[in-house]
PDB file of N, CA, C and O in Angstrom:
ATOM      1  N   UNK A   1     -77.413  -9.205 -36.926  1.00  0.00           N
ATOM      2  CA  UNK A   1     -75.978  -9.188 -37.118  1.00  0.00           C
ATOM      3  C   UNK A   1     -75.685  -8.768 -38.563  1.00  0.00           C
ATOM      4  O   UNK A   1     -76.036  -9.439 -39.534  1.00  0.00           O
ATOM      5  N   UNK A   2     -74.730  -7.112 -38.663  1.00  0.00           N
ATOM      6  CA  UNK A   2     -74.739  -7.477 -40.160  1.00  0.00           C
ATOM      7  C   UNK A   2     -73.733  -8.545 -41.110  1.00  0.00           C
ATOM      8  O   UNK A   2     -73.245  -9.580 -40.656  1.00  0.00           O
ATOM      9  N   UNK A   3     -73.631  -8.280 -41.864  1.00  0.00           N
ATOM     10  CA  UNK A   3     -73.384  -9.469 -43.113  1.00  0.00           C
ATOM     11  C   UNK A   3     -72.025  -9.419 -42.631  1.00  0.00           C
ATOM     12  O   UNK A   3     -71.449  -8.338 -42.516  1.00  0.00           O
ATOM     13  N   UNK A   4     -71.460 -10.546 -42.334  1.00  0.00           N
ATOM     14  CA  UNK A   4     -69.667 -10.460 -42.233  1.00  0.00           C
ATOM     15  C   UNK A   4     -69.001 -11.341 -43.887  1.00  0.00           C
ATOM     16  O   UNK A   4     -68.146 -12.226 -43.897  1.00  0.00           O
ATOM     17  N   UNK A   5     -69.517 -10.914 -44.787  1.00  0.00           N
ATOM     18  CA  UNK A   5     -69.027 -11.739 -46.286  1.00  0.00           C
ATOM     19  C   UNK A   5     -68.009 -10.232 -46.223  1.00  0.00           C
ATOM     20  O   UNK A   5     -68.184  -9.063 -45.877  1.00  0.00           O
ATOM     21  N   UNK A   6     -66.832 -11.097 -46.802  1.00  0.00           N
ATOM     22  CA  UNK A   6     -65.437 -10.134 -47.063  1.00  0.00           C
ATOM     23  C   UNK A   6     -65.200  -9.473 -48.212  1.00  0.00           C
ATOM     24  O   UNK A   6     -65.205 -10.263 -49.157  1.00  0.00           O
ATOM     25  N   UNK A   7     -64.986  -8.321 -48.545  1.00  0.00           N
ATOM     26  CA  UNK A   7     -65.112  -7.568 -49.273  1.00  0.00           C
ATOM     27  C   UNK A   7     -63.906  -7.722 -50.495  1.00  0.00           C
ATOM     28  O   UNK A   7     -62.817  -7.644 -49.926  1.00  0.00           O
ATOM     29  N   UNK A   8     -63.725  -7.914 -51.968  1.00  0.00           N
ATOM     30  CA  UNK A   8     -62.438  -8.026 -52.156  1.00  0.00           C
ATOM     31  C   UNK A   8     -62.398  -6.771 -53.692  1.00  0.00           C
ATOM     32  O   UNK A   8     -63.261  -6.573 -54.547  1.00  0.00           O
ATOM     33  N   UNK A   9     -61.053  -6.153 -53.514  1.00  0.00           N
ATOM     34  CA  UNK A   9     -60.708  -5.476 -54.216  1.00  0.00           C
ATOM     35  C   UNK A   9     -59.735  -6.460 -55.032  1.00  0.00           C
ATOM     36  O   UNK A   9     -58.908  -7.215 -54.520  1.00  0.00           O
ATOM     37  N   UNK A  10     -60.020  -6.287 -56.528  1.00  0.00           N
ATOM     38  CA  UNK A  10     -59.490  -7.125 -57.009  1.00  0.00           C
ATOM     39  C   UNK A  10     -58.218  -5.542 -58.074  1.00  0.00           C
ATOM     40  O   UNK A  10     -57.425  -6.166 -58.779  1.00  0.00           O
ATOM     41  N   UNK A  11     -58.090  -4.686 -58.162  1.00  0.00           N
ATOM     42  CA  UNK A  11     -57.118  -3.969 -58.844  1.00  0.00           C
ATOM     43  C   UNK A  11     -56.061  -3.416 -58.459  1.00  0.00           C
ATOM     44  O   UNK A  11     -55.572  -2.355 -58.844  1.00  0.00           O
ATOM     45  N   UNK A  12     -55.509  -4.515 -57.288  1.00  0.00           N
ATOM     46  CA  UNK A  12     -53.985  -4.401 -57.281  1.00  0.00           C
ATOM     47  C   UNK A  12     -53.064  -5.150 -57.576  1.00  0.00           C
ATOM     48  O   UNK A  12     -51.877  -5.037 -57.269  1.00  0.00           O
ATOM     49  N   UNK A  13     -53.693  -6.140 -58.330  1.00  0.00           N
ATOM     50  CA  UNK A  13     -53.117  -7.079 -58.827  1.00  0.00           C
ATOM     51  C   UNK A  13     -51.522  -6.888 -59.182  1.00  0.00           C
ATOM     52  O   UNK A  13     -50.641  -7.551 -58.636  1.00  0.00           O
ATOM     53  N   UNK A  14     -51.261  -5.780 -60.280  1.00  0.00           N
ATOM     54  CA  UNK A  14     -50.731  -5.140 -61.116  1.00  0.00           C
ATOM     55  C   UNK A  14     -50.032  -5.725 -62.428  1.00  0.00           C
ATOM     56  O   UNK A  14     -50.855  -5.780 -63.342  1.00  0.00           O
ATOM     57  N   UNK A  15     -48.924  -6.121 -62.752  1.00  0.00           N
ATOM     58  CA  UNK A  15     -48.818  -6.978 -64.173  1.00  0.00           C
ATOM     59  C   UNK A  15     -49.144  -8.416 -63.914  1.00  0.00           C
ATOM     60  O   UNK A  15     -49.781  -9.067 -64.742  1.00  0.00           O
ATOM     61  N   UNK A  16     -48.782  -8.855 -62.948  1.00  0.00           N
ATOM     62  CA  UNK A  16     -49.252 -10.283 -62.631  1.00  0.00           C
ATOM     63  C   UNK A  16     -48.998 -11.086 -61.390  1.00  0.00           C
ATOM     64  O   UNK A  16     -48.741 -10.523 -60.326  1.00  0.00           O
ATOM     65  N   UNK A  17     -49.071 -12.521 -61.515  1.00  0.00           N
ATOM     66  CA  UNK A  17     -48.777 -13.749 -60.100  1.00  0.00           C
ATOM     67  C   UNK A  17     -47.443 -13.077 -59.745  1.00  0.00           C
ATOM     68  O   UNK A  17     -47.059 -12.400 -60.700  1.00  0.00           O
ATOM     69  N   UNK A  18     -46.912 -13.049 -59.081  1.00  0.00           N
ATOM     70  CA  UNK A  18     -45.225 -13.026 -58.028  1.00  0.00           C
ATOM     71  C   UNK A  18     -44.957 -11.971 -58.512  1.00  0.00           C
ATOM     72  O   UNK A  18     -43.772 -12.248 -58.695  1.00  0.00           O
ATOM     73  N   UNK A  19     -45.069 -10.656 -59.005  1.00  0.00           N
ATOM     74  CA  UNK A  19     -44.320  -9.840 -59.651  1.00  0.00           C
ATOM     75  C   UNK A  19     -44.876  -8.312 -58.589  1.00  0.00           C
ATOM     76  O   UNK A  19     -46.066  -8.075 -58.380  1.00  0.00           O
ATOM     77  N   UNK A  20     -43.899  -7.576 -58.128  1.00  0.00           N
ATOM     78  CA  UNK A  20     -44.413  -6.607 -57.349  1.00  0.00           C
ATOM     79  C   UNK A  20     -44.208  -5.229 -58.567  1.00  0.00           C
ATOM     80  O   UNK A  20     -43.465  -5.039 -59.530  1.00  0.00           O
ATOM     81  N   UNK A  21     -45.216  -4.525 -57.947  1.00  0.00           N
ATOM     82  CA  UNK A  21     -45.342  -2.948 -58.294  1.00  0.00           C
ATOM     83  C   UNK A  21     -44.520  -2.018 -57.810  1.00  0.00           C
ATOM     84  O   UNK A  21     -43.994  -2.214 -56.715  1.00  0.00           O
ATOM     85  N   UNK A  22     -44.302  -1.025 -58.423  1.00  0.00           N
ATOM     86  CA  UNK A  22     -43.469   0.067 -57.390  1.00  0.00           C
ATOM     87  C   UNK A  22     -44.367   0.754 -56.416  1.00  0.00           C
ATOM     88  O   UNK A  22     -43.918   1.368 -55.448  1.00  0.00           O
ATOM     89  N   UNK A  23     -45.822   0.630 -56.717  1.00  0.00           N
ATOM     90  CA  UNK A  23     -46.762   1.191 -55.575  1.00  0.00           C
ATOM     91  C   UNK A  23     -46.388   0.267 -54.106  1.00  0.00           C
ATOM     92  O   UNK A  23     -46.361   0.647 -52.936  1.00  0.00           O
ATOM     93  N   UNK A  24     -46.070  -1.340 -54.817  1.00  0.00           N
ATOM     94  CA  UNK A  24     -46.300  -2.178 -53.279  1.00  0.00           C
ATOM     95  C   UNK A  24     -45.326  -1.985 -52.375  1.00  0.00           C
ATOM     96  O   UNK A  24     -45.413  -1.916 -51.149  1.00  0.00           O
ATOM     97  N   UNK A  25     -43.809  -1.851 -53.521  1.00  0.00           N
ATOM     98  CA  UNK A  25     -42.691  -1.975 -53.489  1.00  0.00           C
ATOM     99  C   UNK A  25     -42.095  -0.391 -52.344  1.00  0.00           C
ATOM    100  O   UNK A  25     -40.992  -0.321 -51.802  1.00  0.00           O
ATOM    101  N   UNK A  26     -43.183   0.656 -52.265  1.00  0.00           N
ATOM    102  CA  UNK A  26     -43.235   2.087 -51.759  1.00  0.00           C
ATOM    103  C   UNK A  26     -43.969   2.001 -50.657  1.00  0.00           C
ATOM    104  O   UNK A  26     -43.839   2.754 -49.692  1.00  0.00           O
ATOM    105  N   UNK A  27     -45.000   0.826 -50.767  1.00  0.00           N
ATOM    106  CA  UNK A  27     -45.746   0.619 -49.713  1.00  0.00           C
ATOM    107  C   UNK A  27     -45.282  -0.314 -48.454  1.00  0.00           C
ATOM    108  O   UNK A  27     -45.837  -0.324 -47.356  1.00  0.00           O
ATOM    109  N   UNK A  28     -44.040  -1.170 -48.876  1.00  0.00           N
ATOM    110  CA  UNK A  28     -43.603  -1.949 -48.081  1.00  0.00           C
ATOM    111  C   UNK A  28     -42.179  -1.378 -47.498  1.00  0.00           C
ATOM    112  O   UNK A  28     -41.580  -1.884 -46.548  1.00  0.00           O
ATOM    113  N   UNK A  29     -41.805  -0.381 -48.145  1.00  0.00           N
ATOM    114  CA  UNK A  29     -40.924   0.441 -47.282  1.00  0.00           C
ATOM    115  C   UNK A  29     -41.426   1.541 -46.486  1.00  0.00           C
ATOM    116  O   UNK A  29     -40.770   1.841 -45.489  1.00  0.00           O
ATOM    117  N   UNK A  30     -42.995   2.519 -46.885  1.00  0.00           N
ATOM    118  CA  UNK A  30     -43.217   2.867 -45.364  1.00  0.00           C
ATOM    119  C   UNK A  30     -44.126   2.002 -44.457  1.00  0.00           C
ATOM    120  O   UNK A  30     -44.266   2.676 -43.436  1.00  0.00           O
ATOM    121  N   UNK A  31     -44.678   1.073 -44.349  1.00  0.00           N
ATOM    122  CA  UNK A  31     -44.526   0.267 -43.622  1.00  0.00           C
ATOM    123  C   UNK A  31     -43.517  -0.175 -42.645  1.00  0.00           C
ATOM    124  O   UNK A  31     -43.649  -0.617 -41.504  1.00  0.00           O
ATOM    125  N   UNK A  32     -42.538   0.037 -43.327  1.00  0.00           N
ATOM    126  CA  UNK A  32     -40.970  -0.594 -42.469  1.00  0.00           C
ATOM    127  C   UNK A  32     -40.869   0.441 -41.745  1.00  0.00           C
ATOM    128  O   UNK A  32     -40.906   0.475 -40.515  1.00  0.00           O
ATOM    129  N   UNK A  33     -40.713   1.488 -42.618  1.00  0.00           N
ATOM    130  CA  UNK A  33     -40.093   2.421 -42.085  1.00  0.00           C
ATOM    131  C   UNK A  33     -40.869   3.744 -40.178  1.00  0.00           C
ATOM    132  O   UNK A  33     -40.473   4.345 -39.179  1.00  0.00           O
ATOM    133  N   UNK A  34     -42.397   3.291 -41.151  1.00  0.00           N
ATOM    134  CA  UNK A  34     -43.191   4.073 -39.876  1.00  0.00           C
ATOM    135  C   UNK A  34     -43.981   3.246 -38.951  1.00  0.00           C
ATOM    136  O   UNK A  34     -44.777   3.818 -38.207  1.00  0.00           O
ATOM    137  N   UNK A  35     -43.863   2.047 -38.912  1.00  0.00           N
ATOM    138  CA  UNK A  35     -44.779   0.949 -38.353  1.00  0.00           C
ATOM    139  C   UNK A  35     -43.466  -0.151 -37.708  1.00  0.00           C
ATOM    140  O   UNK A  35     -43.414  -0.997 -36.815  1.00  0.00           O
ATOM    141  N   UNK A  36     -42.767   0.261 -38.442  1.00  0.00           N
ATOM    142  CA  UNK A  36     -41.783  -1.558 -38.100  1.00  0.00           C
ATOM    143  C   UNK A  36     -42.417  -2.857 -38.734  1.00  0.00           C
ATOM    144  O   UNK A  36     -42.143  -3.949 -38.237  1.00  0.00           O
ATOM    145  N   UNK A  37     -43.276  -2.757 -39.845  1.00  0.00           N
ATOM    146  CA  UNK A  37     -43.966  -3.815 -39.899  1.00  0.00           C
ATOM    147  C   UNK A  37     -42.825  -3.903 -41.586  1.00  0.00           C
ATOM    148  O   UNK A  37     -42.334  -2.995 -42.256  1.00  0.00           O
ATOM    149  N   UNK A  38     -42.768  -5.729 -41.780  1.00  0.00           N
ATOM    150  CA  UNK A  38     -41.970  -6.096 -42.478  1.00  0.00           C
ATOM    151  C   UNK A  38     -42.624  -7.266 -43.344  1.00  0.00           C
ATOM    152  O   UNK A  38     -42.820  -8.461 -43.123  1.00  0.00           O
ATOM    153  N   UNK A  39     -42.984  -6.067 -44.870  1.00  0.00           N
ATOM    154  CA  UNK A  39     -43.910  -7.373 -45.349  1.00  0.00           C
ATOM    155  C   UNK A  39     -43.452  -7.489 -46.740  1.00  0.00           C
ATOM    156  O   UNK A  39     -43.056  -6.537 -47.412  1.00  0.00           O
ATOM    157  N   UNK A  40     -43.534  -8.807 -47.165  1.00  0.00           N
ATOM    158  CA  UNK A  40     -43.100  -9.344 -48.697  1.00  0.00           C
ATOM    159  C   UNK A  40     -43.375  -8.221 -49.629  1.00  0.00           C
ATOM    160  O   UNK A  40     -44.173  -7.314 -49.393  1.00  0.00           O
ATOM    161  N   UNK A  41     -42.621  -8.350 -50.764  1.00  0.00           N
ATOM    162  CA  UNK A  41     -42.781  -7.264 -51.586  1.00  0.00           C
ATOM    163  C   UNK A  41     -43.259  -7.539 -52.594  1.00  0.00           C
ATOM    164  O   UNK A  41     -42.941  -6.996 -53.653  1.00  0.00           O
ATOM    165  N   UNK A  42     -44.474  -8.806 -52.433  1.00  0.00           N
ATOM    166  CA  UNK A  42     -44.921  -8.808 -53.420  1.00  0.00           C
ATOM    167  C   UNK A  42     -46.642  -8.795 -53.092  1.00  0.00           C
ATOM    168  O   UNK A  42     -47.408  -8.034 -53.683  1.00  0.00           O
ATOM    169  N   UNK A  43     -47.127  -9.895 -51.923  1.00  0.00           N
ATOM    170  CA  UNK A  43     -47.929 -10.204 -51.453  1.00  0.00           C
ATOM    171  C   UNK A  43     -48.891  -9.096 -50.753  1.00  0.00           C
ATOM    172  O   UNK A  43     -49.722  -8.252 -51.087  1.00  0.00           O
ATOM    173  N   UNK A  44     -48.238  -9.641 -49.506  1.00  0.00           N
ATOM    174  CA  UNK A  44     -48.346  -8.653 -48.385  1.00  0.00           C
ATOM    175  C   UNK A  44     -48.551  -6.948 -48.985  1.00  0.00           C
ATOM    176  O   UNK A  44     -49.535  -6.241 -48.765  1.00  0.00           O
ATOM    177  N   UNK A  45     -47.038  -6.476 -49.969  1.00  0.00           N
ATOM    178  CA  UNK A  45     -46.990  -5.343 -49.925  1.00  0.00           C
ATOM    179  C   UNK A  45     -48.699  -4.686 -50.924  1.00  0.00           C
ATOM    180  O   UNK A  45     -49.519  -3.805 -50.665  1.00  0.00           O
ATOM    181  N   UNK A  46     -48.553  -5.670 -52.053  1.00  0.00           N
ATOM    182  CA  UNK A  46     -49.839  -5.512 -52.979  1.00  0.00           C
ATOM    183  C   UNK A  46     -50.959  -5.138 -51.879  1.00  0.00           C
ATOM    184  O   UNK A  46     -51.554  -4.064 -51.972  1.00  0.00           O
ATOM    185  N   UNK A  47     -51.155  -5.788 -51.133  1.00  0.00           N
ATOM    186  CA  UNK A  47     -52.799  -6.017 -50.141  1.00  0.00           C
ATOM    187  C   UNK A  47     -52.514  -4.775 -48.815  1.00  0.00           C
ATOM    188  O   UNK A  47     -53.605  -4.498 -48.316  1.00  0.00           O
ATOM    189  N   UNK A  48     -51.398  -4.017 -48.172  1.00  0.00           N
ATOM    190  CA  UNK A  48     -51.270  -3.154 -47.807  1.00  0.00           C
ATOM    191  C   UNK A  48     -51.180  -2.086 -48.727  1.00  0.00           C
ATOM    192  O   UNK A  48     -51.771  -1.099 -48.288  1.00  0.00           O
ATOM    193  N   UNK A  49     -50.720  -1.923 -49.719  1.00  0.00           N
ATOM    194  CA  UNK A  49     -51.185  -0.708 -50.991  1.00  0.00           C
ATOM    195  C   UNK A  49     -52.540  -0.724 -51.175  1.00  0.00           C
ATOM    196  O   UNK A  49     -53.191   0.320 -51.123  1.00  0.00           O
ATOM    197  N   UNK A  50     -52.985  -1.676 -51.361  1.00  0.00           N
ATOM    198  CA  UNK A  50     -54.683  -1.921 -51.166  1.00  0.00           C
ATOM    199  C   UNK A  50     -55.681  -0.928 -50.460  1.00  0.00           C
ATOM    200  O   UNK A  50     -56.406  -0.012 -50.848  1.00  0.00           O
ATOM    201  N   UNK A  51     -55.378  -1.556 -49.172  1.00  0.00           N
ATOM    202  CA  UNK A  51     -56.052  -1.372 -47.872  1.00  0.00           C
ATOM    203  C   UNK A  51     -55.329   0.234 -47.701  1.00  0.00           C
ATOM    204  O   UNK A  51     -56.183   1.113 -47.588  1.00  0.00           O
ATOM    205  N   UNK A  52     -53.990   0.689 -47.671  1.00  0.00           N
ATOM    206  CA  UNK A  52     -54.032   2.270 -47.840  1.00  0.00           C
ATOM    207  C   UNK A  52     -54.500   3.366 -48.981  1.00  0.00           C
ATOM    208  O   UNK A  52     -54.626   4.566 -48.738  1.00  0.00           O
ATOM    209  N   UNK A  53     -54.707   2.838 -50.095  1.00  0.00           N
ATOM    210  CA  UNK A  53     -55.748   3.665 -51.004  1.00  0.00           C
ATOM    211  C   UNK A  53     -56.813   3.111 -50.712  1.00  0.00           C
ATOM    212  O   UNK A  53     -57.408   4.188 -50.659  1.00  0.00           O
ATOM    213  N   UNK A  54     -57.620   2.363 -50.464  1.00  0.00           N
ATOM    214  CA  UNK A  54     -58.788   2.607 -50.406  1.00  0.00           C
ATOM    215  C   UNK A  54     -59.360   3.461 -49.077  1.00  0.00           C
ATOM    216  O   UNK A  54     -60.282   4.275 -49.051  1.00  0.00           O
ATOM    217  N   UNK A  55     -58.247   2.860 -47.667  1.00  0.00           N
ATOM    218  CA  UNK A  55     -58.504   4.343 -46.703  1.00  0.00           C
ATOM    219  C   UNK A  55     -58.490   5.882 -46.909  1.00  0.00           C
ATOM    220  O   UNK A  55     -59.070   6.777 -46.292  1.00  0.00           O
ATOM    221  N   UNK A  56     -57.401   5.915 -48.275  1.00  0.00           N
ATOM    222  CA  UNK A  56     -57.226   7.321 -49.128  1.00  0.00           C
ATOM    223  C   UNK A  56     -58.062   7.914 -49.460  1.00  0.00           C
ATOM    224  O   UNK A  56     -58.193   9.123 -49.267  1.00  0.00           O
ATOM    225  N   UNK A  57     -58.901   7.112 -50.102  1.00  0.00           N
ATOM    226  CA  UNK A  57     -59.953   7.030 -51.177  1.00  0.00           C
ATOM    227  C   UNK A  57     -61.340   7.373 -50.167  1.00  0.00           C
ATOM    228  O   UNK A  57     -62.296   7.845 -50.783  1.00  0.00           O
ATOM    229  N   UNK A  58     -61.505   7.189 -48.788  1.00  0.00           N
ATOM    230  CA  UNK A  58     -62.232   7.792 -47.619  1.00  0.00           C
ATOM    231  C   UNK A  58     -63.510   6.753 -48.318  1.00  0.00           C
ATOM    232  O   UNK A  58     -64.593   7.256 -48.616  1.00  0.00           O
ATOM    233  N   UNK A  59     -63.203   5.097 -48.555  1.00  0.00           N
ATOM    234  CA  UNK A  59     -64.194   4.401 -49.039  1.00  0.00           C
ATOM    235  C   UNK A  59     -65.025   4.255 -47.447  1.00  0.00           C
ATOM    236  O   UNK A  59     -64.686   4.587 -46.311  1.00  0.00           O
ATOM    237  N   UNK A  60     -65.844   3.814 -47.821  1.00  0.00           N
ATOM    238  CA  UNK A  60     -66.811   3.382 -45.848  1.00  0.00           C
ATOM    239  C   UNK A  60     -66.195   1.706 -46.112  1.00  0.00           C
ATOM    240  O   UNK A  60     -66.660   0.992 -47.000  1.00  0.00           O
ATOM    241  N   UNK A  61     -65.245   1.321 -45.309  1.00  0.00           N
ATOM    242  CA  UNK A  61     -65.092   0.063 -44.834  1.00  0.00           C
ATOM    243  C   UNK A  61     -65.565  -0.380 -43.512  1.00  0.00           C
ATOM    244  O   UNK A  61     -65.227  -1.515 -43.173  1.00  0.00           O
ATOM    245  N   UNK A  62     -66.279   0.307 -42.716  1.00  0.00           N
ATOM    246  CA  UNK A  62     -66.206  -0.045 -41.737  1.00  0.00           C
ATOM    247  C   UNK A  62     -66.238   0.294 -40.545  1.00  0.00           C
ATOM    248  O   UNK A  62     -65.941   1.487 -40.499  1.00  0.00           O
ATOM    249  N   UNK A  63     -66.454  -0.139 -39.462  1.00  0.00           N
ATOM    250  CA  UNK A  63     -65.735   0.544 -37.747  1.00  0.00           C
ATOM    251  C   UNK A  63     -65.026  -0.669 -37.234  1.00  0.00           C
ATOM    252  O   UNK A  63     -65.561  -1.084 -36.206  1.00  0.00           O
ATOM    253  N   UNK A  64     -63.973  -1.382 -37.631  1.00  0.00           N
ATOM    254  CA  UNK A  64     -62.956  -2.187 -37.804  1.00  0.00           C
ATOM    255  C   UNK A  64     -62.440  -2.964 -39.233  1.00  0.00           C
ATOM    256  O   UNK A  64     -62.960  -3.762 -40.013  1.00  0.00           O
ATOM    257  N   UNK A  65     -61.156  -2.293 -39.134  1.00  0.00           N
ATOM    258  CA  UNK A  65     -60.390  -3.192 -40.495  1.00  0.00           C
ATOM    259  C   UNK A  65     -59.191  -4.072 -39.714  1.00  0.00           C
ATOM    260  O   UNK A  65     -58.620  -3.728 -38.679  1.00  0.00           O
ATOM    261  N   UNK A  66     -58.988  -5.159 -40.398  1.00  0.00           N
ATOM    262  CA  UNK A  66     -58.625  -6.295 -40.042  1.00  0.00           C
ATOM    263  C   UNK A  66     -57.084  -6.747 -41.201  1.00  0.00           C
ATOM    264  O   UNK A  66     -57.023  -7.644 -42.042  1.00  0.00           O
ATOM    265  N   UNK A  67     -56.156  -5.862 -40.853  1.00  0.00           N
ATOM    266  CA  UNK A  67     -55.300  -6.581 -42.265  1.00  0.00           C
ATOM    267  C   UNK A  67     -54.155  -7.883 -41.622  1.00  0.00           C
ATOM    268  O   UNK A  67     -53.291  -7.587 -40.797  1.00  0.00           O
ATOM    269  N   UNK A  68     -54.299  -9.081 -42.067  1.00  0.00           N
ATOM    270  CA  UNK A  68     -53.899 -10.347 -42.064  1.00  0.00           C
ATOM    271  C   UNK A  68     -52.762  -9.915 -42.275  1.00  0.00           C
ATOM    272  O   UNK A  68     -52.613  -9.005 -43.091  1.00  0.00           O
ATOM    273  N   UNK A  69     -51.649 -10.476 -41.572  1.00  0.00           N
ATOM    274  CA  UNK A  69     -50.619 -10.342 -41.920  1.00  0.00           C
ATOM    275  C   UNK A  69     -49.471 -11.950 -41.518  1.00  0.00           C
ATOM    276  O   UNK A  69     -48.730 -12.229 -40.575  1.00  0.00           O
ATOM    277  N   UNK A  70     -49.735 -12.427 -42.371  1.00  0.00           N
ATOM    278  CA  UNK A  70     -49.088 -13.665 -41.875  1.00  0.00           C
ATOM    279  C   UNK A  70     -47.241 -13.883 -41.597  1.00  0.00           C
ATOM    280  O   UNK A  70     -46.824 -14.855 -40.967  1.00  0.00           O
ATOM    281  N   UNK A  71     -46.650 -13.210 -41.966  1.00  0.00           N
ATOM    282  CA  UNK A  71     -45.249 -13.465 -42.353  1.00  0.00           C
ATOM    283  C   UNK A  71     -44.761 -12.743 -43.860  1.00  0.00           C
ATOM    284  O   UNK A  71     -45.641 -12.037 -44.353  1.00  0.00           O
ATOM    285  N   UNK A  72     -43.400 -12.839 -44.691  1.00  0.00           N
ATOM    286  CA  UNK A  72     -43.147 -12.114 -45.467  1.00  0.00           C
ATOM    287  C   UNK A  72     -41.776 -12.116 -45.750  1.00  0.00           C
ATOM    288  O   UNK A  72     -41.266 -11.925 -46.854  1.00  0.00           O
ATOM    289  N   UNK A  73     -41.169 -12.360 -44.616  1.00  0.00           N
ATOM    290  CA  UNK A  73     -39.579 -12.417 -44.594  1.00  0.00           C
ATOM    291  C   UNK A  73     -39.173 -13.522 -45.382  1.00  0.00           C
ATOM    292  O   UNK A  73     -37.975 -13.798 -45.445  1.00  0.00           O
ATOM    293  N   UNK A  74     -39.840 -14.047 -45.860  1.00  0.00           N
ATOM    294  CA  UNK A  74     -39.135 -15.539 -46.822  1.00  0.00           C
ATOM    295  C   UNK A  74     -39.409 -14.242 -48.027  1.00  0.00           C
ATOM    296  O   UNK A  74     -38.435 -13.489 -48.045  1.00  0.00           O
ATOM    297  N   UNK A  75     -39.917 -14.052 -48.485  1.00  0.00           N
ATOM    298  CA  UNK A  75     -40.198 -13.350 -49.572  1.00  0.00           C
ATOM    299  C   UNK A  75     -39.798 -11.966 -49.945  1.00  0.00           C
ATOM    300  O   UNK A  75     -40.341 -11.279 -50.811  1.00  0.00           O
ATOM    301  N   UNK A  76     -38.666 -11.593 -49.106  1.00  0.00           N
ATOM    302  CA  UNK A  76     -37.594 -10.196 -49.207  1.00  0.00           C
ATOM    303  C   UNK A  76     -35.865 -11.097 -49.638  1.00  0.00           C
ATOM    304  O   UNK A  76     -34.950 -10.421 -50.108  1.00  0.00           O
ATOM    305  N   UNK A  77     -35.738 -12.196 -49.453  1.00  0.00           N
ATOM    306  CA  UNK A  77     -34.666 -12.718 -49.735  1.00  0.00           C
ATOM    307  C   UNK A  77     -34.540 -12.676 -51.397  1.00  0.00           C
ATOM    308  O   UNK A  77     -33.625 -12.027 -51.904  1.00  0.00           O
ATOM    309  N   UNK A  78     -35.291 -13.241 -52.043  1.00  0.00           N
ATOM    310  CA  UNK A  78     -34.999 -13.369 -53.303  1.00  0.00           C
ATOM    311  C   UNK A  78     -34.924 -11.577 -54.279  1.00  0.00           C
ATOM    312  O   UNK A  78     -34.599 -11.245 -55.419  1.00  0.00           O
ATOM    313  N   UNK A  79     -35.369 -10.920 -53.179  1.00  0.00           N
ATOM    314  CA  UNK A  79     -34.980  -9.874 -53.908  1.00  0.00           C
ATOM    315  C   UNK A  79     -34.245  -8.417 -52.903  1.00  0.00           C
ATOM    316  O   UNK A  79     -34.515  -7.219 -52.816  1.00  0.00           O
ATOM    317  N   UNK A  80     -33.712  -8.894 -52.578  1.00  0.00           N
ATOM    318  CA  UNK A  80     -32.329  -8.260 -51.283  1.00  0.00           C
ATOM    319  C   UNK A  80     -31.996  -7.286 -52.059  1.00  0.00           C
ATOM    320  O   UNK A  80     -32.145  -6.108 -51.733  1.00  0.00           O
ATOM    321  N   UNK A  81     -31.390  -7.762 -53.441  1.00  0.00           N
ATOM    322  CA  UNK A  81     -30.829  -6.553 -54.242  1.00  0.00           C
ATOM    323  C   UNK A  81     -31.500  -5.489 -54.705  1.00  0.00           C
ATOM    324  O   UNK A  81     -31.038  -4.370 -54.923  1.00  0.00           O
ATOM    325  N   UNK A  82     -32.852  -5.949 -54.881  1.00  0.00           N
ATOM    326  CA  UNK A  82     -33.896  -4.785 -55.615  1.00  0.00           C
ATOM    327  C   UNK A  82     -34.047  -3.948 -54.686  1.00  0.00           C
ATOM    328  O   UNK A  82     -34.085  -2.749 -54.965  1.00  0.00           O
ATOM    329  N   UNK A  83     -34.191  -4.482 -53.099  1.00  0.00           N
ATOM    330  CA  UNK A  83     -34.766  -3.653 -52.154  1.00  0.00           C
ATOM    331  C   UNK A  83     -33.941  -3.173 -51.425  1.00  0.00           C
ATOM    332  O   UNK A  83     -34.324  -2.368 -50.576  1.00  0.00           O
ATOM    333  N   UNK A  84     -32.176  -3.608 -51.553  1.00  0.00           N
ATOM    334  CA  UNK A  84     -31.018  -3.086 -50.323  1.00  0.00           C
ATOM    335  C   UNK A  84     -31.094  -1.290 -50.701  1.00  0.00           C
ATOM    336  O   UNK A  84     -30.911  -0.491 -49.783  1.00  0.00           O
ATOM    337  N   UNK A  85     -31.392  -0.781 -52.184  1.00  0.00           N
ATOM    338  CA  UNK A  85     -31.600   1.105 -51.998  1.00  0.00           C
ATOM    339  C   UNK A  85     -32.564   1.669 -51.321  1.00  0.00           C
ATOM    340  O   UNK A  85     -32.884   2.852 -51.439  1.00  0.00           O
ATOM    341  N   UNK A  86     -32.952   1.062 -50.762  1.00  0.00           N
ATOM    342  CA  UNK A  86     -34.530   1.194 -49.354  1.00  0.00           C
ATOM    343  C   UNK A  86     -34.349   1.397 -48.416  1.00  0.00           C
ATOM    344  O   UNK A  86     -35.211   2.002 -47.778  1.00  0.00           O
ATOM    345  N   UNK A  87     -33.313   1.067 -47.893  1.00  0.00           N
ATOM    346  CA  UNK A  87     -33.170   0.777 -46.772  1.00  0.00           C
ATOM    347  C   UNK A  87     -31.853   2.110 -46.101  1.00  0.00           C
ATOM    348  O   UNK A  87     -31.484   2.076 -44.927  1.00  0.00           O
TER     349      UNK A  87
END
């Protein structure tokens, strides 16, 4: 069986804890926009910017990727205003 230990990219951090990027912030509107999928713009969006450059990037992850997606909608409220030109 090979090794199932999880792989982690740690450089999307970007300036810091709770604070989103305009990469995540680009990444969580096409998401919305071509998927229907609706994810925090800070969390979520960081770890889907992730997981689409490194598919960019034609890294070998795999013959299944797995992106967790727990919820997110608590975490578009506090910033409605940043994100209502998105939409």
């Amino acid at each position: 069986m090979p090794d199932a230990a999880p792989v982690i990219w740690g450089g999307y951090v970007g300036s810091g804890y709770g604070m989103p990027t305009e990469l995540s912030t680009r990444a969580l509107e096409t998401a919305a926009r071509t998927e229907g999928l609706i994810l925090d713009p800070v969390y979520t969006g960081k770890a889907f910017f992730g997981l689409y450059s490194e598919l960019k990037q034609k890294r070998e992850l795999g013959k299944r990727i797995i992106f967790f997606h727990t919820g997110g909608i608590f975490g578009l409220f506090p910033k409605a205003a940043e994100l209502a030109p998105l939409l």
